[in-house]
N, CA, C and O atoms as a printed pandas DataFrame, in Angstrom:
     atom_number atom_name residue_name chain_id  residue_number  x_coord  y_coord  z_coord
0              1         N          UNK        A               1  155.180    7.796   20.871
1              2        CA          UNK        A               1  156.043    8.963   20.711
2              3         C          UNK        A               1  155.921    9.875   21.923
3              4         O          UNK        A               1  156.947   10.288   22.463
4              5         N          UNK        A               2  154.694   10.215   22.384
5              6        CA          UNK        A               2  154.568   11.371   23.490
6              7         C          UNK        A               2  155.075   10.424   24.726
7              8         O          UNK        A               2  155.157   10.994   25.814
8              9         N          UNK        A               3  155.461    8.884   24.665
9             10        CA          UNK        A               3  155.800    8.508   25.929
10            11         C          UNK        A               3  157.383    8.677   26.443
11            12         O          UNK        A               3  158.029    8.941   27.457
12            13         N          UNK        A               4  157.581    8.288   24.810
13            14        CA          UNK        A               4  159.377    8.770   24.504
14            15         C          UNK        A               4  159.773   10.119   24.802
15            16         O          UNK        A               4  160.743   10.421   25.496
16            17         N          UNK        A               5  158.956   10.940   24.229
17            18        CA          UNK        A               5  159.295   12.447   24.871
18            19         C          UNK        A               5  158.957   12.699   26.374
19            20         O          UNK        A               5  159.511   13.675   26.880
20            21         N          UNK        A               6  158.375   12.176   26.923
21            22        CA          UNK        A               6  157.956   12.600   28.650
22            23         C          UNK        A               6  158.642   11.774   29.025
23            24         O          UNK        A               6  158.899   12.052   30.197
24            25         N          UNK        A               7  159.307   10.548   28.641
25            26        CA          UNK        A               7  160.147   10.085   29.453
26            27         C          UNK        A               7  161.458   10.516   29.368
27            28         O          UNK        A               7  162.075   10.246   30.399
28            29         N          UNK        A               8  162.127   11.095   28.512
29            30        CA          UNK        A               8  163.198   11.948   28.233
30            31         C          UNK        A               8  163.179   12.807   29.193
31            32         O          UNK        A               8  164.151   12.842   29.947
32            33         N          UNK        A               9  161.978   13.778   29.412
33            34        CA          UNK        A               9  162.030   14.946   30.473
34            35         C          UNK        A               9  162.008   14.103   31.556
35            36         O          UNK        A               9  162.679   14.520   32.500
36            37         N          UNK        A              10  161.325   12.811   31.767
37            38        CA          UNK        A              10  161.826   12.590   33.424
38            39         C          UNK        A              10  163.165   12.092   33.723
39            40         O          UNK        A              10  163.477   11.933   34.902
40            41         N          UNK        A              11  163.883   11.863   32.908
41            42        CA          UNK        A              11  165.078   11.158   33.039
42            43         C          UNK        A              11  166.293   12.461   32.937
43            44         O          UNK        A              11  167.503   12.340   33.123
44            45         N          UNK        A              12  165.638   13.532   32.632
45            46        CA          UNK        A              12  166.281   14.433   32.408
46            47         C          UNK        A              12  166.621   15.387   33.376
47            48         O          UNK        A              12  167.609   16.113   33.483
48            49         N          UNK        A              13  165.049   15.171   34.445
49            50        CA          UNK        A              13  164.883   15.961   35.471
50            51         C          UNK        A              13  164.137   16.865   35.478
51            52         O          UNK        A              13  163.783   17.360   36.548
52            53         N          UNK        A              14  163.598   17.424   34.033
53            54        CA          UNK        A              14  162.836   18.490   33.466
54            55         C          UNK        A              14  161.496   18.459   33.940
55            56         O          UNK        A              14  160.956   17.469   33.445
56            57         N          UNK        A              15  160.573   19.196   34.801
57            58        CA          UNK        A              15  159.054   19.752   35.240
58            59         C          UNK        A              15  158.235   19.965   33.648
59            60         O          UNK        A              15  158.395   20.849   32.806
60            61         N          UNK        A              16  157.605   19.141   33.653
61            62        CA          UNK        A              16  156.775   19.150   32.073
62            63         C          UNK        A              16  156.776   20.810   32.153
63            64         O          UNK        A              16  157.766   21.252   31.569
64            65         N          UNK        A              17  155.992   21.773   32.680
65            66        CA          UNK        A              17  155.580   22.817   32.652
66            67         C          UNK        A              17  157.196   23.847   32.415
67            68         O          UNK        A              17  157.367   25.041   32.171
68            69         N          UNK        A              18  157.906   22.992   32.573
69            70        CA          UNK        A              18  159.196   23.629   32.350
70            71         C          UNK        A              18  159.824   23.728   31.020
71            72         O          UNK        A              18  160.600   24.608   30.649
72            73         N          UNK        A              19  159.328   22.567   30.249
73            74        CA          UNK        A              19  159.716   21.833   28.913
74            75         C          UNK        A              19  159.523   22.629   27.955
75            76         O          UNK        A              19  158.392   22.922   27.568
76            77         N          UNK        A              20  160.857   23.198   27.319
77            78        CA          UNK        A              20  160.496   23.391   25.549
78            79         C          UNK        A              20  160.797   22.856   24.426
79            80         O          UNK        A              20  161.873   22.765   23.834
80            81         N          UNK        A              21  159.758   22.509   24.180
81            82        CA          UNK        A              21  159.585   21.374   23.071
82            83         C          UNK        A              21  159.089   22.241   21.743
83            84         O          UNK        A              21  158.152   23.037   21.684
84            85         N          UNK        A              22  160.167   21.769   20.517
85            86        CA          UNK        A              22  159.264   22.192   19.222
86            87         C          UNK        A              22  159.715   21.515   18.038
87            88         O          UNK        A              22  160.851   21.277   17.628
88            89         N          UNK        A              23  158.170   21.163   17.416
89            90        CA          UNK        A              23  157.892   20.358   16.369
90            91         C          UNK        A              23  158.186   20.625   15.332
91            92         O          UNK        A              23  157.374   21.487   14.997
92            93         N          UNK        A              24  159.148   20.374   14.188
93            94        CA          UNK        A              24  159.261   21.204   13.096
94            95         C          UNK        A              24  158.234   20.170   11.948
95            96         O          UNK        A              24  158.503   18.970   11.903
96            97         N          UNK        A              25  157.447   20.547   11.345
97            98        CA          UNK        A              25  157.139   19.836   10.614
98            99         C          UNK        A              25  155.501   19.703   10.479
99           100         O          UNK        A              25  155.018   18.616   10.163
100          101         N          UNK        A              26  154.915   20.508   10.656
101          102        CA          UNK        A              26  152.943   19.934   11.081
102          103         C          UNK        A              26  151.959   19.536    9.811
103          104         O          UNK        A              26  150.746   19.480   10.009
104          105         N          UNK        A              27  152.434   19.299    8.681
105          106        CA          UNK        A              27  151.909   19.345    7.850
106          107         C          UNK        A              27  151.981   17.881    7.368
107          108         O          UNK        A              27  153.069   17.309    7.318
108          109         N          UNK        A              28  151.129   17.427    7.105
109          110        CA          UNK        A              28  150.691   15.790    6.798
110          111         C          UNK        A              28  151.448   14.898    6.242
111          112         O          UNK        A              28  151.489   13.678    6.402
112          113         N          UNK        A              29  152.373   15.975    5.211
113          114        CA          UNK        A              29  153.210   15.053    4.489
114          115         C          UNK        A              29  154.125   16.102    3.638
115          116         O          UNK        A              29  153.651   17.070    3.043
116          117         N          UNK        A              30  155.724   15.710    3.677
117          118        CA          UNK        A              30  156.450   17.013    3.193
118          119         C          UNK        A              30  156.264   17.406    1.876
119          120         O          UNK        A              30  155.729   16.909    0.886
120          121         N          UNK        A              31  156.899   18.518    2.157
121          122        CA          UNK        A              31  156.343   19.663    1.759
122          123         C          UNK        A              31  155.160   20.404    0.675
123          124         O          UNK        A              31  155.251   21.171   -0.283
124          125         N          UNK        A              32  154.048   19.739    1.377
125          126        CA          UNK        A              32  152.962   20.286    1.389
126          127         C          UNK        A              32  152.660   21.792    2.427
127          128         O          UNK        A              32  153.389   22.177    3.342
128          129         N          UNK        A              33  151.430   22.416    1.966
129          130        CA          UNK        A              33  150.469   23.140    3.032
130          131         C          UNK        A              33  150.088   22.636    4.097
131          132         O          UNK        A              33  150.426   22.845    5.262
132          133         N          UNK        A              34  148.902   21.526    3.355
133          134        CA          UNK        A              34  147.868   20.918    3.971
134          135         C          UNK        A              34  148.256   20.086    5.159
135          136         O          UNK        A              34  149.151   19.243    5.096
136          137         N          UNK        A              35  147.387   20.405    6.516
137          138        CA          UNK        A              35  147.200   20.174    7.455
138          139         C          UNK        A              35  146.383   18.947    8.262
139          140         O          UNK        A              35  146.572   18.237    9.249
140          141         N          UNK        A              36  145.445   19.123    7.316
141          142        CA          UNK        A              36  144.656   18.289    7.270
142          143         C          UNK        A              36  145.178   16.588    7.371
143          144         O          UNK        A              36  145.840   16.044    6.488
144          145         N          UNK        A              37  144.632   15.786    8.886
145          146        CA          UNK        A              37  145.072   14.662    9.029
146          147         C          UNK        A              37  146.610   14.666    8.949
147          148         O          UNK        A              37  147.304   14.166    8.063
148          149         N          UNK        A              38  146.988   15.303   10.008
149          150        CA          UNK        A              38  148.765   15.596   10.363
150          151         C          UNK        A              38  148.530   14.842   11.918
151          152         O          UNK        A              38  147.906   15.295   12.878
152          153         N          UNK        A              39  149.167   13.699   11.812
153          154        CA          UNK        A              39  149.431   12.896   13.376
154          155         C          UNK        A              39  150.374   13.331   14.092
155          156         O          UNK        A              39  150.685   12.489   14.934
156          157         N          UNK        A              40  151.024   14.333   14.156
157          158        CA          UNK        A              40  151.979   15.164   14.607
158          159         C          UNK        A              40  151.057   16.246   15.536
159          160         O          UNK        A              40  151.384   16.547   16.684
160          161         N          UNK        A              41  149.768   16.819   14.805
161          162        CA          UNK        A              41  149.037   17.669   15.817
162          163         C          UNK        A              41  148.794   16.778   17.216
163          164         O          UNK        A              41  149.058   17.196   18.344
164          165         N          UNK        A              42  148.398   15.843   16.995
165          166        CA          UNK        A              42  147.638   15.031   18.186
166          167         C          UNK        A              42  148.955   14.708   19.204
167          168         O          UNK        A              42  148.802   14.478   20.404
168          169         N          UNK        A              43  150.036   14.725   18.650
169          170        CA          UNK        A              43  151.369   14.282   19.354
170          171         C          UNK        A              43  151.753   15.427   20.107
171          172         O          UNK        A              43  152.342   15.183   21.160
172          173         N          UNK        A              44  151.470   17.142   19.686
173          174        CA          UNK        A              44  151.295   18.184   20.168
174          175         C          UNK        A              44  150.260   18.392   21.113
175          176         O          UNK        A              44  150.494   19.192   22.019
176          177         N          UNK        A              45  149.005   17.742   21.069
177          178        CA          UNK        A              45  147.801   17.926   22.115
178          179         C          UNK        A              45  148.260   17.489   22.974
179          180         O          UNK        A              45  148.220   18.160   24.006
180          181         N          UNK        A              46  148.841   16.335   23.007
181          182        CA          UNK        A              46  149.010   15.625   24.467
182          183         C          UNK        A              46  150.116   15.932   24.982
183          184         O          UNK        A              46  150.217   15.772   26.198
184          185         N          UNK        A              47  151.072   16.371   24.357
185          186        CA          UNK        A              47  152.305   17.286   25.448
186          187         C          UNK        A              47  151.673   18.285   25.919
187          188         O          UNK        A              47  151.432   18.386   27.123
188          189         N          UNK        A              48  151.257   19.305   24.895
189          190        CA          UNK        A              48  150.274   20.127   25.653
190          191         C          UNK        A              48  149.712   20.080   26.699
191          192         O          UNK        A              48  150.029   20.672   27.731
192          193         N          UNK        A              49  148.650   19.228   26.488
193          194        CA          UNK        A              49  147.630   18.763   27.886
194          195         C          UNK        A              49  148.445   18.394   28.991
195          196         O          UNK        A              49  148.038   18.400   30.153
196          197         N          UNK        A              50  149.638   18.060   28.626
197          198        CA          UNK        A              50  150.284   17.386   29.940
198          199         C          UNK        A              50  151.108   18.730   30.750
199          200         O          UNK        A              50  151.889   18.721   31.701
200          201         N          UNK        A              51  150.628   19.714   30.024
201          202        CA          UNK        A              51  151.726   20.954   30.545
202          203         C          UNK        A              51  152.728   21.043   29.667
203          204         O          UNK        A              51  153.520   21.903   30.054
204          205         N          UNK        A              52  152.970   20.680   28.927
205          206        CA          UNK        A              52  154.543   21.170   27.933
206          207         C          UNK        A              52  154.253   21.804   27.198
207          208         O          UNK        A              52  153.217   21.809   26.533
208          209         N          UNK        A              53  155.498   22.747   27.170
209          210        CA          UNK        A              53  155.895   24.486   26.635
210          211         C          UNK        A              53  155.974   23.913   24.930
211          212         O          UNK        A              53  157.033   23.417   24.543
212          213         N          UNK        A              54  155.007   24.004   24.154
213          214        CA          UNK        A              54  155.097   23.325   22.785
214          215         C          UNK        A              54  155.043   24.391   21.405
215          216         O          UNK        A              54  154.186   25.193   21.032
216          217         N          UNK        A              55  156.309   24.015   20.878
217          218        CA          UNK        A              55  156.037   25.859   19.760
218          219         C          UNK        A              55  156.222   24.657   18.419
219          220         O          UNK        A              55  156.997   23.701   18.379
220          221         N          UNK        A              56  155.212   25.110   17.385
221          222        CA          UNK        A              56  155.364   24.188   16.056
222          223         C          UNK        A              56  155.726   25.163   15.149
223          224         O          UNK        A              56  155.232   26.287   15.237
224          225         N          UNK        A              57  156.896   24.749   13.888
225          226        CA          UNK        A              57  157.266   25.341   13.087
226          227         C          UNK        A              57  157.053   24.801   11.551
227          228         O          UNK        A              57  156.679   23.645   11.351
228          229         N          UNK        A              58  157.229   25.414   10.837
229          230        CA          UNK        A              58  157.111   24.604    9.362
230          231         C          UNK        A              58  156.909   25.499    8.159
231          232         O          UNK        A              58  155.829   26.068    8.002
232          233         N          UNK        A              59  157.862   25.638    7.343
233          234        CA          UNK        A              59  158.255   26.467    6.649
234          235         C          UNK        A              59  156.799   26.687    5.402
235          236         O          UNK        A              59  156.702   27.788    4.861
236          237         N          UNK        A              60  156.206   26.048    5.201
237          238        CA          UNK        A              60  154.970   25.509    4.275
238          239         C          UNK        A              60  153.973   25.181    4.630
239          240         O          UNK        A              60  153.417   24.521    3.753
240          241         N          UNK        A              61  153.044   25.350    6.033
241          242        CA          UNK        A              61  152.150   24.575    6.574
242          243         C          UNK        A              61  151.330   25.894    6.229
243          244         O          UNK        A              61  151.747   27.018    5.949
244          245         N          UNK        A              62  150.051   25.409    6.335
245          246        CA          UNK        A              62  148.830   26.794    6.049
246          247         C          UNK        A              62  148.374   27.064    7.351
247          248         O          UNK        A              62  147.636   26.189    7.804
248          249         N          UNK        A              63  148.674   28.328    8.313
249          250        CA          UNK        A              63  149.127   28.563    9.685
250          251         C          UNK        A              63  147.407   28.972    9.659
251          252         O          UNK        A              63  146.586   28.372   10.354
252          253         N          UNK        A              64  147.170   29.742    9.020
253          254        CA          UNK        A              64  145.219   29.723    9.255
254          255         C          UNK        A              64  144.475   28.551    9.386
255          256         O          UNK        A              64  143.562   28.467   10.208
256          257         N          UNK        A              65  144.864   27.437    8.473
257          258        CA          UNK        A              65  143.799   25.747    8.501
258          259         C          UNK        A              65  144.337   25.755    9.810
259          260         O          UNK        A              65  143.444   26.034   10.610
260          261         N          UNK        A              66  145.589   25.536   10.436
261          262        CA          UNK        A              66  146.508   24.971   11.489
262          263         C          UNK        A              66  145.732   25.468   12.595
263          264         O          UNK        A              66  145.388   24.663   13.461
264          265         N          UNK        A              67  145.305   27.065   12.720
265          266        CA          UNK        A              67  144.553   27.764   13.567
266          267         C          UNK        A              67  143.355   27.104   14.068
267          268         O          UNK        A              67  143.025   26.628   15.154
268          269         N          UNK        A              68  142.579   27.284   12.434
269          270        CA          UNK        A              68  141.387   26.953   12.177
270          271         C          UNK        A              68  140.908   25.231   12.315
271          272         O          UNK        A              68  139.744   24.948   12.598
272          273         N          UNK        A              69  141.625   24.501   12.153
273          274        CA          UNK        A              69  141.195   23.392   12.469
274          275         C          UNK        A              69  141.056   22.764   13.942
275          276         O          UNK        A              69  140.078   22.383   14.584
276          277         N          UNK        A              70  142.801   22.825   14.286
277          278        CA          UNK        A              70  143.220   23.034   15.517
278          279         C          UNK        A              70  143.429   23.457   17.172
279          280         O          UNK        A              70  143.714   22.908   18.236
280          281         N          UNK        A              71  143.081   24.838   16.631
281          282        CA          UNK        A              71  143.487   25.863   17.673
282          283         C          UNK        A              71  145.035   26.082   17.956
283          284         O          UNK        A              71  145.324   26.575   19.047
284          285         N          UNK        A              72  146.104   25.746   17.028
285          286        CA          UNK        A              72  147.060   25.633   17.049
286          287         C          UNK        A              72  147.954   26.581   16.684
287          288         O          UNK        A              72  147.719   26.634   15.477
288          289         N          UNK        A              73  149.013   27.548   16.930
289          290        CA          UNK        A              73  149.844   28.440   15.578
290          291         C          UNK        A              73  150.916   27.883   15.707
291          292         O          UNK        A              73  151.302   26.850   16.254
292          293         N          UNK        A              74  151.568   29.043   14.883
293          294        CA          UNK        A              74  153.113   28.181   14.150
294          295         C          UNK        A              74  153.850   29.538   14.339
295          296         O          UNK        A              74  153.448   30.577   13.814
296          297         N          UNK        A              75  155.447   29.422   15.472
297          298        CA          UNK        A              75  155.903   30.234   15.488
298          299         C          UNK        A              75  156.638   30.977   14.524
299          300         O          UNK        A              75  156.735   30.421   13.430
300          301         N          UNK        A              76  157.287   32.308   14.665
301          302        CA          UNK        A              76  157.188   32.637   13.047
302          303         C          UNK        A              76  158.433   32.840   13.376
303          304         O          UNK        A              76  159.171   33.212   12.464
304          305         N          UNK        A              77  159.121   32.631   14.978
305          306        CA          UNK        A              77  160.657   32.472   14.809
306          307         C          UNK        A              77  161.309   31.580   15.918
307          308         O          UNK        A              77  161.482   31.884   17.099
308          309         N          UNK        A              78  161.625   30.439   15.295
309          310        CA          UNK        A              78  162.270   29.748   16.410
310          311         C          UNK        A              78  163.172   30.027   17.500
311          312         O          UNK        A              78  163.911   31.006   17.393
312          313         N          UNK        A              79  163.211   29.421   18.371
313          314        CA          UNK        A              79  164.024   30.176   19.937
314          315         C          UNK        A              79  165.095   29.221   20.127
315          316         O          UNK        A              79  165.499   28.507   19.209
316          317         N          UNK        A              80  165.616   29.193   21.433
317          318        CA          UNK        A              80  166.873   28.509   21.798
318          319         C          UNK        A              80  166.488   27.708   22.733
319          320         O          UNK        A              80  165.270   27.599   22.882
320          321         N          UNK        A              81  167.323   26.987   23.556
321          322        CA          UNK        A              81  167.125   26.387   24.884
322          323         C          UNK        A              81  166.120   25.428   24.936
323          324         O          UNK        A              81  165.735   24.989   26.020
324          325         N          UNK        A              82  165.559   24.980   23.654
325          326        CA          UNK        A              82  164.888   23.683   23.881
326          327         C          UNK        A              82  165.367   22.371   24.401
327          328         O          UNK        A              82  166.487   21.926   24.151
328          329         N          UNK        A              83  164.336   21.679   25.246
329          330        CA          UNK        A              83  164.912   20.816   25.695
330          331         C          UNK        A              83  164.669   18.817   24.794
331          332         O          UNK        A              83  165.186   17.717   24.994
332          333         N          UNK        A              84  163.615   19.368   23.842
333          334        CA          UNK        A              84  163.815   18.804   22.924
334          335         C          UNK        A              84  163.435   19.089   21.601
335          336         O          UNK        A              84  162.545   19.934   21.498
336          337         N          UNK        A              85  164.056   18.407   20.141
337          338        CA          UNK        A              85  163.306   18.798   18.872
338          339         C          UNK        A              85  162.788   17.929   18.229
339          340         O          UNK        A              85  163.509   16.931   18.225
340          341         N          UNK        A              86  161.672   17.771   17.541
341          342        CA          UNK        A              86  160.879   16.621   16.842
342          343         C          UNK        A              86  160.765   17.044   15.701
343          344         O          UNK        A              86  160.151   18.057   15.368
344          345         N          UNK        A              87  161.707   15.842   14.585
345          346        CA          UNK        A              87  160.999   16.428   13.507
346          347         C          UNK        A              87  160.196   15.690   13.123
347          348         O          UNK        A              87  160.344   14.532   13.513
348          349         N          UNK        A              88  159.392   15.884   12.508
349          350        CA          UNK        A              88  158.010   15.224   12.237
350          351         C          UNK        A              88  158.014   14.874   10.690
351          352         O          UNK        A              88  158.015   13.781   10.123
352          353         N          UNK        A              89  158.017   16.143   10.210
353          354        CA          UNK        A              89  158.231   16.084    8.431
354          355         C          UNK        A              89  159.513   15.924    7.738
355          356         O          UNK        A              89  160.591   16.039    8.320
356          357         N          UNK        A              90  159.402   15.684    6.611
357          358        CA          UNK        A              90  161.072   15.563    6.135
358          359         C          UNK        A              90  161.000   16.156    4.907
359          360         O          UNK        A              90  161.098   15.552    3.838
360          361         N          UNK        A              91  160.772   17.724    5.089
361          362        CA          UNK        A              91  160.216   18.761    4.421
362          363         C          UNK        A              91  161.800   18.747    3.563
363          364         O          UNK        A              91  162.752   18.275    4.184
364          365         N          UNK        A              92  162.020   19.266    2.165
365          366        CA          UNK        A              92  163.324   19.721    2.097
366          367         C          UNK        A              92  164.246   20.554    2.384
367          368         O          UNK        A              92  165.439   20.331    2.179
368          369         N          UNK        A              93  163.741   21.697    2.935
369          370        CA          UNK        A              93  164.053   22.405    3.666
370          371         C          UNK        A              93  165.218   22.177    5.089
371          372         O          UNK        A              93  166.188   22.806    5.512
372          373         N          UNK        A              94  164.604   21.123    5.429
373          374        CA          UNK        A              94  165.341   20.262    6.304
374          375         C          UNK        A              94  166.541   19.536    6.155
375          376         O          UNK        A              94  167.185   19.068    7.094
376          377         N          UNK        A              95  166.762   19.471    5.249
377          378        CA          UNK        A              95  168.147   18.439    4.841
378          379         C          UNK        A              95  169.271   19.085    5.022
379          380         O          UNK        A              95  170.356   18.578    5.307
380          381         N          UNK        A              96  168.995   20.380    4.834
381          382        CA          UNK        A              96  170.363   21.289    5.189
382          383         C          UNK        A              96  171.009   21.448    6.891
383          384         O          UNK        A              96  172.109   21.734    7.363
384          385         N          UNK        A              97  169.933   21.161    7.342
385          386        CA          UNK        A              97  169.894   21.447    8.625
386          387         C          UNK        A              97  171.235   20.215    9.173
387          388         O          UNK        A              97  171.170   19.039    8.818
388          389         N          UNK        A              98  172.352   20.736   10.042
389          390        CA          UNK        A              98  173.544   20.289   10.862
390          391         C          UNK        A              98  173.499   20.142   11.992
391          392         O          UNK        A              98  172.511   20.412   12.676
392          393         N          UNK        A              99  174.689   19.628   12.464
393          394        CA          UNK        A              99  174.712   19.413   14.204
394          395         C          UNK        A              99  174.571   20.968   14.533
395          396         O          UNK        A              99  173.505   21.554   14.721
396          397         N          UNK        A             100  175.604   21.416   14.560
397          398        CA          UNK        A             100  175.602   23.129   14.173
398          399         C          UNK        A             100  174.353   23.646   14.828
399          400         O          UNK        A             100  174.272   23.940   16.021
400          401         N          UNK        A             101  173.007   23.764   13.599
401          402        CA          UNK        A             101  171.747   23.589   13.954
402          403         C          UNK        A             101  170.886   23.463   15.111
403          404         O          UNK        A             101  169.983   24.220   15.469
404          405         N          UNK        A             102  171.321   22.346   15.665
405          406        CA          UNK        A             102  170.369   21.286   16.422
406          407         C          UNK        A             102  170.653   21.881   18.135
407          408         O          UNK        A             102  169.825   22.082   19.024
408          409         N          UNK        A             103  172.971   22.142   18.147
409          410        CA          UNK        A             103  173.091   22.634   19.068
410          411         C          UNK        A             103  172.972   24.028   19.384
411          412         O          UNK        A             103  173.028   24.382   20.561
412          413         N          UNK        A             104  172.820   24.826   18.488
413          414        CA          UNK        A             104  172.437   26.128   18.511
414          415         C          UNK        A             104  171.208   26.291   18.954
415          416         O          UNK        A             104  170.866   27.397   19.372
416          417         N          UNK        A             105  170.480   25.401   18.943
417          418        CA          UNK        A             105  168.717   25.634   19.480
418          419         C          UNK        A             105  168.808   25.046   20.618
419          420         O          UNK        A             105  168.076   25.583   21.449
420          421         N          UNK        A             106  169.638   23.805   21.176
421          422        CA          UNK        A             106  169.080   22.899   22.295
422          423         C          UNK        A             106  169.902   23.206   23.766
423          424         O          UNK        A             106  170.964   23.829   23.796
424          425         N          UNK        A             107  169.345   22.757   24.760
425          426        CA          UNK        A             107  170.219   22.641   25.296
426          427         C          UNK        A             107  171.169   21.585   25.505
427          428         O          UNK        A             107  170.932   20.827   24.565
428          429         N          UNK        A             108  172.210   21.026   26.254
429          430        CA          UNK        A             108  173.361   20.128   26.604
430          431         C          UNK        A             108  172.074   18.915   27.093
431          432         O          UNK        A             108  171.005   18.915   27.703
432          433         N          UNK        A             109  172.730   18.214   26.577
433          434        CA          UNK        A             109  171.242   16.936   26.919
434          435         C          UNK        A             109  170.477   16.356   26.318
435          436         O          UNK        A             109  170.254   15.152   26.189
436          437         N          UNK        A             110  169.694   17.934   25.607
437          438        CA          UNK        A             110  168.682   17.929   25.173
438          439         C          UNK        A             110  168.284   16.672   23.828
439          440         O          UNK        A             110  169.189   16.396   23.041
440          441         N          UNK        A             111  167.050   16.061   23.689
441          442        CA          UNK        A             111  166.757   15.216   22.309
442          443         C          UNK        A             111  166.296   15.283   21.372
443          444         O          UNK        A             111  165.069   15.385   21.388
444          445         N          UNK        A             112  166.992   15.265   20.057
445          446        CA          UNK        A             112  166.435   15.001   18.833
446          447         C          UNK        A             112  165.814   13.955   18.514
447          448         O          UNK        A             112  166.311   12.930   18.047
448          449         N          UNK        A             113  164.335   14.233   18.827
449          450        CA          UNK        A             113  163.736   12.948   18.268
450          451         C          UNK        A             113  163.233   13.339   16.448
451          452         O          UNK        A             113  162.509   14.292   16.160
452          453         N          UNK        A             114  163.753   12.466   15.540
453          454        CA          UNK        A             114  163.796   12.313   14.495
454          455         C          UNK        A             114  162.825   11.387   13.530
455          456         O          UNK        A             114  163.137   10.503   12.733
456          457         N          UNK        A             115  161.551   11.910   13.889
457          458        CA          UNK        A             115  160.518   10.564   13.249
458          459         C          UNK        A             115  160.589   10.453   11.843
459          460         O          UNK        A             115  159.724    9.795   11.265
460          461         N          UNK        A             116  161.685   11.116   11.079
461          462        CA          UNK        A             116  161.644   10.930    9.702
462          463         C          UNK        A             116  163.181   10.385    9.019
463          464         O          UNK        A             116  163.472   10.424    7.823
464          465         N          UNK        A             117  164.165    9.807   10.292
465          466        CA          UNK        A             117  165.331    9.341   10.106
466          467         C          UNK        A             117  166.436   10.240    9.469
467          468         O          UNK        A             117  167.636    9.987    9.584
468          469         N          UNK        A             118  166.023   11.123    8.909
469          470        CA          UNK        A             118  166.786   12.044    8.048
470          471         C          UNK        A             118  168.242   12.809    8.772
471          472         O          UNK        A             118  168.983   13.517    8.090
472          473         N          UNK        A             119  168.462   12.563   10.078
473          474        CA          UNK        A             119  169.510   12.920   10.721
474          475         C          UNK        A             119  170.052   11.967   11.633
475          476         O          UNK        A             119  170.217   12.128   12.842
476          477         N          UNK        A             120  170.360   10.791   10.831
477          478        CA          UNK        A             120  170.887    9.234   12.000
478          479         C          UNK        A             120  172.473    9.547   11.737
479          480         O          UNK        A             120  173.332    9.103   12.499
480          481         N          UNK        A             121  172.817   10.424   10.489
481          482        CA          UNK        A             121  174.403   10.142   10.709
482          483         C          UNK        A             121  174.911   11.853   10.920
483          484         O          UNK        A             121  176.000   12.296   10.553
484          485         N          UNK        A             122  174.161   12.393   11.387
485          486        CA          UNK        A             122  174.556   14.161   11.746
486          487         C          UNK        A             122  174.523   14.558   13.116
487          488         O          UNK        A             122  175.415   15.170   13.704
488          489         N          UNK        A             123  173.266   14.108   13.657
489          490        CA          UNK        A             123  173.447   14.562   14.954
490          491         C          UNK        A             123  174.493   13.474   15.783
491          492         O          UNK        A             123  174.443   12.291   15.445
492          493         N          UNK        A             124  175.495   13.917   16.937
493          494        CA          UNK        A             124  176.224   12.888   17.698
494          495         C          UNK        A             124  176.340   13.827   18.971
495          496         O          UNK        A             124  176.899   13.458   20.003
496          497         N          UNK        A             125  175.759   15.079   18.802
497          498        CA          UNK        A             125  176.330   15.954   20.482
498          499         C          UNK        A             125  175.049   16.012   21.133
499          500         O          UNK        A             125  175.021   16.585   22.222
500          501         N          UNK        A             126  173.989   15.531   20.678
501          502        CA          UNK        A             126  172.574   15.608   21.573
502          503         C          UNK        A             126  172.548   14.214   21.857
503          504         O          UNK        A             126  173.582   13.547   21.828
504          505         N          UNK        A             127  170.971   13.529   22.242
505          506        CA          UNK        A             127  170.829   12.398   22.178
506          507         C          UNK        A             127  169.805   12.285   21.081
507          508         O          UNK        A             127  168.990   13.142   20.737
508          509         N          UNK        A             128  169.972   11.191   20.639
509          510        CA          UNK        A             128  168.790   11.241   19.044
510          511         C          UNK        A             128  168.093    9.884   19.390
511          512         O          UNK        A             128  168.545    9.059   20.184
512          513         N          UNK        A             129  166.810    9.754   18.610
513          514        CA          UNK        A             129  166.221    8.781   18.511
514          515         C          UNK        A             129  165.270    9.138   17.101
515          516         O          UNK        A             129  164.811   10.231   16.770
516          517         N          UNK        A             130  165.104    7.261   16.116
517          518        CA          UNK        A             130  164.159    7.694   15.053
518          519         C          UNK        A             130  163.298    6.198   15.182
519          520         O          UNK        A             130  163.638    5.109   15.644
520          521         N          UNK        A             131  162.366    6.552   14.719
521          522        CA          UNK        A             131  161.208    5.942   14.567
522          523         C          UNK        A             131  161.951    4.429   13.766
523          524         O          UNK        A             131  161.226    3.499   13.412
């Protein structure tokens, strides 16, 4: 997954340190709290480490364990101009979510990577990929 996303930014043209990337979803399994053993954090370390601008969201995650386990937070309001979005969980919350959505946050280009398939027949104005 983190090779799929860094190779997106090089093909894109994007300076990792330039990259905004955000995860919706950090919580182990939808819609839960618990944090605990979420393979999505570790998918966040290593963009991180590599320099990428990484903001995690999630309507239900326990943002203190997330802290506390981690060293991680959870923004408390998503931004625009990402250059890609991952969803990770397939929280319900999520299902509502549209192209609409996706282009209102991203930029022209930008990828929905979709590790929970839940948007193979919605998104068509970004580029998408699912697990």
């Amino acid at each position: 997954i983190v090779d799929r996303l860094l190779d997106h930014l090089g093909k894109q043209g994007i300076a990792l340190e330039m990259s905004r990337i955000l995860i919706k979803g950090v919580s182990f399994k939808a819609n839960v709290a618990d944090v605990r053993n979420s393979k999505i954090v570790w998918v966040a370390q290593q963009l991180i480490g590599k320099g990428c601008r990484v903001e995690l969201s999630d309507p239900g995650a326990d943002a203190q364990a997330l802290q506390r386990e981690y060293g991680l937070s959870l923004v408390t309001e998503e931004g625009r101009d990402y250059d890609i979005i991952v969803i990770a969980t397939d929280h319900s919350e999520y299902y509502s979510l549209g192209e609409d959505y996706f282009c209102d946050r991203t930029r022209s280009g930008a990828l929905i990577a979709d590790l929970c398939g839940i948007f193979r027949t919605t998104v068509t104005k970004r580029n998408y990929w699912t697990l």
